[in-house]
N, C-alpha and C positions, 0 to 999 in steps of 0.2 A: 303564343303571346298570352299572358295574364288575361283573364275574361276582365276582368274590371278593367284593365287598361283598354281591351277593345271596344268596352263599352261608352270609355271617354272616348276614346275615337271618332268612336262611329255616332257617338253625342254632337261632336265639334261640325262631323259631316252634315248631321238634318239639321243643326243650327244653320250652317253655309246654304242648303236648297231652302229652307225656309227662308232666309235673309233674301237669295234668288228670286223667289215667288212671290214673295212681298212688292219686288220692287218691280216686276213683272205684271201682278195687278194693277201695280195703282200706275204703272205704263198706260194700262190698255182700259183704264175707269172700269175695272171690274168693283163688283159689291164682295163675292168671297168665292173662296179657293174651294172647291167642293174633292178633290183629287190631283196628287203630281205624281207622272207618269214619269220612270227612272230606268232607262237604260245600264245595267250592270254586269260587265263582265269578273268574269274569273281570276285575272290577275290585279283586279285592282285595288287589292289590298282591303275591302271592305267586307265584313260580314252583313250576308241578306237578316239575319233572325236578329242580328245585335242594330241596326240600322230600322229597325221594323218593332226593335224594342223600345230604341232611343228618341225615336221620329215624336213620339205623343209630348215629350218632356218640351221637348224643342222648340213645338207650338203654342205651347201655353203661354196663355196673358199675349197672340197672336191674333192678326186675322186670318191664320191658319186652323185655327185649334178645332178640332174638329175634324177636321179633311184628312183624306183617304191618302196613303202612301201606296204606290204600286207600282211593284218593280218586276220588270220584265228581263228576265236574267241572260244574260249574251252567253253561246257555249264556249267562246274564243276569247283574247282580247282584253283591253286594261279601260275597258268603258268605265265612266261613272257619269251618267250627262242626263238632264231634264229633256226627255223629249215633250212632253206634253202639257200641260196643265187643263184641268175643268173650272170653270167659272162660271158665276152668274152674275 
């Protein structure tokens, strides 16, 4: 695949967990998102480095911006799923 095109991609993806997390904090009356914990397997079409590039753009003008992307990489499997988030 074209790196720029994977880079829209995987732009569109930390858009989609940011919009997640956002609505996740103000679920649970958090003040900010200090880290989101990302479950990622191998087949699931996403690059970890382009997703880990794209993450910072995503959150800006967020109450993300700021906060830690951490992705715990599956050796199997078509994961892509928020297992966690840190908050304060």
């Amino acid at each position: 695949m074209n790196p720029q095109l994977q880079t829209m991609h995987e732009l569109s993806v930390a858009m989609n967990i940011v919009e997640i997390a956002e609505e996740e904090t103000e679920r649970h009356h958090a003040v900010r998102v200090r880290a989101i914990h990302l479950r990622l397997g191998p087949l699931s079409g996403v690059s970890k480095e382009a997703l880990l590039f794209s993450y910072p753009f995503a959150c800006e003008g967020t109450s993300l911006e700021g906060s830690r992307l951490a992705i715990h990489e599956e050796s199997a499997g078509e994961a892509l799923e928020i297992i966690g988030l840190e908050v304060e």
